[in-house]
C-alpha positions as CSV (number, residue, x, y, z in Angstrom):
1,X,0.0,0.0,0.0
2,X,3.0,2.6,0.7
3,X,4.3,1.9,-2.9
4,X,0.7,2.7,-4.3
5,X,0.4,5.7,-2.2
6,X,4.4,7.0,-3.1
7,X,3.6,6.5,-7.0
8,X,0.3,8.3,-6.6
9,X,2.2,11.1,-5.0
10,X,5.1,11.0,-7.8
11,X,2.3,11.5,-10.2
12,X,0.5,14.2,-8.7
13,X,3.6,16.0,-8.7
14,X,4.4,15.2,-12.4
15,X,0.6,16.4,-13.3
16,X,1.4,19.8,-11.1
17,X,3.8,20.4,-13.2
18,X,2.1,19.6,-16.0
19,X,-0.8,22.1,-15.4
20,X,1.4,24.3,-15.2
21,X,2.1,24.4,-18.7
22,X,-1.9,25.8,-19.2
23,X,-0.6,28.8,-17.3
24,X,1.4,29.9,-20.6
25,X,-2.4,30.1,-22.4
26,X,-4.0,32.4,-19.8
27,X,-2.3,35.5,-21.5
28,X,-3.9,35.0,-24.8
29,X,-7.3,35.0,-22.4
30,X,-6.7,39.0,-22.0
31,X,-4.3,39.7,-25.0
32,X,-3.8,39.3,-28.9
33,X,-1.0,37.7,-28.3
34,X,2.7,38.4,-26.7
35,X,5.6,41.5,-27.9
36,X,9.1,39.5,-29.4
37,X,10.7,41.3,-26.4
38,X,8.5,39.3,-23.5
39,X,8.6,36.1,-25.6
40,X,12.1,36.2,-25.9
41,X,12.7,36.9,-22.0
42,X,10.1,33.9,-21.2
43,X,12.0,31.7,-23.0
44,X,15.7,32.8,-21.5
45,X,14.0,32.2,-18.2
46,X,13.1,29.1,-18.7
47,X,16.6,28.6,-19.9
48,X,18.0,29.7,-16.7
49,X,15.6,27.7,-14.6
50,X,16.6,24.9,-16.0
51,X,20.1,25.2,-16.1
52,X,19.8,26.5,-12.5
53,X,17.8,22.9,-11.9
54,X,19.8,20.8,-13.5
55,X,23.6,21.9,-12.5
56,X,22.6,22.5,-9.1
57,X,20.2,19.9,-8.3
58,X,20.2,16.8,-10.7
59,X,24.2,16.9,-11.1
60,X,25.3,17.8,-7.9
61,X,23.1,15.4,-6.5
62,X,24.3,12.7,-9.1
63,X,28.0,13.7,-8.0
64,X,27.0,13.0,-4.3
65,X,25.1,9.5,-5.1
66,X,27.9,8.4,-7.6
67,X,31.5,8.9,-9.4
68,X,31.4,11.5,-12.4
69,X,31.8,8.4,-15.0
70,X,28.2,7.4,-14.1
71,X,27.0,10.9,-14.0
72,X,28.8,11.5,-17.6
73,X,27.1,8.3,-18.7
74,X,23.9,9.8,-18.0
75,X,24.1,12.7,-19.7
76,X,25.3,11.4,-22.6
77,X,22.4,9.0,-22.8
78,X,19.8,11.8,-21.8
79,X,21.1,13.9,-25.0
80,X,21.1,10.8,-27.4
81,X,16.8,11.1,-26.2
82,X,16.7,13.9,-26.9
83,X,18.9,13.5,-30.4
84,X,16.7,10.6,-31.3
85,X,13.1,11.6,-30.5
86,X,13.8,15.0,-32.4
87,X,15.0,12.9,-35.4
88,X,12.3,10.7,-35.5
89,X,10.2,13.8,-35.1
90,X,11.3,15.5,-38.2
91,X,11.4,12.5,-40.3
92,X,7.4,11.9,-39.6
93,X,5.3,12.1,-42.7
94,X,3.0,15.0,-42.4
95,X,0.5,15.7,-45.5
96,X,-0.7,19.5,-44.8
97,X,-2.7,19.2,-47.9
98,X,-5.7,17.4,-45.8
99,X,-6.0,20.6,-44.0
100,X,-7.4,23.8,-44.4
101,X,-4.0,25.2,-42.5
102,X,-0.8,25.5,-44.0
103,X,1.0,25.7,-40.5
104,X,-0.4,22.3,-39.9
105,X,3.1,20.6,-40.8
106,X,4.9,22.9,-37.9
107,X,1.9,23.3,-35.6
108,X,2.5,18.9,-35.0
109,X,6.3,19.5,-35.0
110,X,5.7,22.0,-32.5
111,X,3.4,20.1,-30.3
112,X,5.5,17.1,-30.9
113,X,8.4,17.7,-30.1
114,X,7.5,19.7,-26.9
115,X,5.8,16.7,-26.0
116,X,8.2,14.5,-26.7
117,X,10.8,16.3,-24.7
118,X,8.5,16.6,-21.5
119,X,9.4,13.0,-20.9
120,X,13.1,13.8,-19.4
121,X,11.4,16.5,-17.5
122,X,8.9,13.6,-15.8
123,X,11.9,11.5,-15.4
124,X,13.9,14.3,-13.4
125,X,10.6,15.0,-11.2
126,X,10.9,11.1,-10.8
127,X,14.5,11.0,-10.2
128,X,14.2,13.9,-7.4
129,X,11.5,11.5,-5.5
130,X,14.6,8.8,-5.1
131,X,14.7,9.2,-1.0
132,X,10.8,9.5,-0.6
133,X,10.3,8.9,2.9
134,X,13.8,9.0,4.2
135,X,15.1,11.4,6.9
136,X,15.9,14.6,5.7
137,X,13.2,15.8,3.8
138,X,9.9,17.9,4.3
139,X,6.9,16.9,6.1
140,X,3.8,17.1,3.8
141,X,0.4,15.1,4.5
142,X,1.9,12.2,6.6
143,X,5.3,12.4,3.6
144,X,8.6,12.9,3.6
145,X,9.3,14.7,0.8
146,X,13.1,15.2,-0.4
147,X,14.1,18.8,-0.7
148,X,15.7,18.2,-4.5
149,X,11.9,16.5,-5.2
150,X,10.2,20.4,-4.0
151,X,13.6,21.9,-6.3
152,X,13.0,20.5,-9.0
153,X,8.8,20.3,-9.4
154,X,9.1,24.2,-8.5
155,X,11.7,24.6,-11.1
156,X,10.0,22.7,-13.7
157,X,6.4,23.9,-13.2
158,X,8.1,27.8,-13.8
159,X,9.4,26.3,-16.7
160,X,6.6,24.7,-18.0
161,X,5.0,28.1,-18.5
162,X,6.8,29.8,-21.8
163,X,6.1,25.9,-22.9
164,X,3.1,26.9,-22.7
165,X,2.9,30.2,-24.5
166,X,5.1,28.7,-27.4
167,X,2.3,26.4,-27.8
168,X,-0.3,28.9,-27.7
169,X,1.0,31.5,-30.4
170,X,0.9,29.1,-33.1
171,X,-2.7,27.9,-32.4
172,X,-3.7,31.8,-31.9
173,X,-2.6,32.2,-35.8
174,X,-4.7,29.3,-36.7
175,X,-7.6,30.8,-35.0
176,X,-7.8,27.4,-32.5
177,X,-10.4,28.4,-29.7
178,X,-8.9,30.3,-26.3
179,X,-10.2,27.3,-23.8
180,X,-8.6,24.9,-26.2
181,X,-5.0,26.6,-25.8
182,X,-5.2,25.4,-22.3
183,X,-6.0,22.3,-23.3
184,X,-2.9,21.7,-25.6
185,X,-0.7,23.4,-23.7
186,X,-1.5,20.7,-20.5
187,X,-1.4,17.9,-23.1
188,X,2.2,18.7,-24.6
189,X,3.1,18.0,-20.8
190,X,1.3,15.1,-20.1
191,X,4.5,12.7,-20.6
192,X,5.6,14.4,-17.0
193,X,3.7,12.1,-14.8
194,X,3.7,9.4,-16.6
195,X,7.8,9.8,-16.9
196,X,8.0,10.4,-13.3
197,X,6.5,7.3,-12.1
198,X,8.6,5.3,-14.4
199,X,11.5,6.9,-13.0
200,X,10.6,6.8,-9.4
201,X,9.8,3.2,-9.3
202,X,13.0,2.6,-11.2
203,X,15.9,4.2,-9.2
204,X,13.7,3.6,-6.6
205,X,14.3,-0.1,-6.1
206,X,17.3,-0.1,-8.5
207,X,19.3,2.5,-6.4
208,X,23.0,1.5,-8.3
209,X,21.2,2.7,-11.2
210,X,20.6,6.8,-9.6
211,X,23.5,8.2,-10.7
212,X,22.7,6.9,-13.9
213,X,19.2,8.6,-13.7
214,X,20.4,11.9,-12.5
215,X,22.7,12.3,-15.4
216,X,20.3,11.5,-17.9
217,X,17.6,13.9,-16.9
218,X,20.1,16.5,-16.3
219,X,21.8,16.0,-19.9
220,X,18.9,15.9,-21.6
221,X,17.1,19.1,-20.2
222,X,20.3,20.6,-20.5
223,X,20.8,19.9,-24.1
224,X,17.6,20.9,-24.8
225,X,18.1,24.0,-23.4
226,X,21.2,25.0,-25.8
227,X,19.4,23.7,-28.6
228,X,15.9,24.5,-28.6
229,X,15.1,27.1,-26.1
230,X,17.9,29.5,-26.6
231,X,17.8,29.1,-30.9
232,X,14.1,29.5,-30.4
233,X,14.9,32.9,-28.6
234,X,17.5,34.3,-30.5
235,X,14.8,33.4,-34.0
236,X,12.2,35.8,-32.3
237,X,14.7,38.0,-31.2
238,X,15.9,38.3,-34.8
239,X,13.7,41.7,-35.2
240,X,14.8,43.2,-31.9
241,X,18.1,45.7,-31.4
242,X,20.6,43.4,-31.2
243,X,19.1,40.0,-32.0
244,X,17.2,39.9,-28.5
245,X,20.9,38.6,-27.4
246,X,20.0,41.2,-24.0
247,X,16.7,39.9,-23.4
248,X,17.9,36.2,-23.5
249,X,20.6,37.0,-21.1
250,X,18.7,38.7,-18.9
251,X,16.0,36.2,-19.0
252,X,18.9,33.6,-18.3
253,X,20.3,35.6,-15.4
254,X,17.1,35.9,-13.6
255,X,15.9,32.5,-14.0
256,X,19.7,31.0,-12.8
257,X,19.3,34.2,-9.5
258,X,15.7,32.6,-9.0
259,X,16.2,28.9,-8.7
260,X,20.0,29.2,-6.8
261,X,18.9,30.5,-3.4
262,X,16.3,27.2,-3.2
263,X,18.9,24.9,-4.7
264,X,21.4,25.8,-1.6
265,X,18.1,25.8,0.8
């Protein structure tokens, strides 16, 4: 009964997370839509959030569980997901002509992909639930709930949100109903909780294998980060003085001076 009750909570976590996502929507409730300049400092804070999470939570706390080889392993395996899914991704066969949109090719790419890489981000939430009910951690309904679980469910539900607004422009453009943004926006994310009960259960009773799992959730987030998030900036920066290059780093600094004070809590 206390491994039902330990996965339920995993997955509540992972779906918290994943709601958040349906945050990014709420804007275009109230607004036409989001200036370059905002859009392009969303996205460098969620850049810095999760470099923030993943240097000083999923790596440190790989370092602390196992030798750098196994953490080094990890990340190399969490990029070749990343690598692979995006591939596979790209390669799908997409006939636009059956619909009335011609974004429909990107709009699936889009959604895709998102969703795709909100799997690593399930596994870190996952990952971070590794000494549930250990000493050490915080009290919360009858749990004890690791500190780097709270780190990195904050830091990934913050993240979720520009997620979300990416989402939402392109279905804005395509006329797709307000509600419904919500609605997509929470689905891209759905992989989370699923991905974080995998995880937990895995490193949970296969403990020699955390290191392992720390890596890989920390490599690929982190590699998406450099190759996703900040390209995606700096191409809707490209109108802006400068390229947006001040917005991203700004964006970047806040989210890092954000998540460090509760990474060191």
């Amino acid at each position: 009964m206390a491994l039902f009750e330990n996965l339920v909570l995993v997955f509540v976590a992972g779906l918290i997370t994943a709601l958040a996502t349906g945050i990014g929507a709420l804007p275009f409730f109230f607004f036409e839509g989001i200036s370059d300049r905002r859009n392009v400092i969303l996205w460098g804070l969620a850049s810095g959030i999760m470099l923030s999470a993943s240097t000083f939570g999923l790596v440190e706390e790989g370092l602390a569980e196992g030798t750098p080889l196994e953490i080094a392993i990890g990340l190399l395996a969490g990029v070749g997901l990343v690598v692979v899914a995006h591939d596979v991704l790209m390669d799908a066969e997409i006939d636009p002509q059956q619909y009335e949109e011609a974004d429909f090719k990107k709009l699936v790419l889009i959604l895709g992909i998102l969703t795709v890489h909100s799997f690593p981000e399930g596994v870190a939430i996952g990952v971070s639930f590794a000494d549930l009910g250990l000493e050490g951690g915080a009290e919360f309904l009858g749990f004890t709930i690791p500190l780097l679980a709270v780190f990195m469910t904050v830091a990934i539900s913050i993240h979720n949100i520009p997620e979300g607004t990416a989402i939402s422009i392109p279905l804005t453009s395509m006329g797709v109903a307000k509600w419904k943004l919500v609605w997509w926006a929470v689905f891209s994310s759905l992989p989370q909780p699923i991905g974080a009960v995998i995880a937990f259960g895995f490193v949970r009773y296969a403990r020699e294998f955390l290191p392992y799992g720390f890596g890989f959730a920390a490599g690929a987030m982190i590699y998406l980060v450099l190759t996703e998030f900040v390209p995606e900036a700096l191409d809707i920066g490209d109108g802006l003085p400068r390229g947006g290059k001040p917005e991203l780093a700004g964006g970047i600094l806040v989210g890092v001076l954000v998540m460090v004070p509760l990474a060191f809590v």
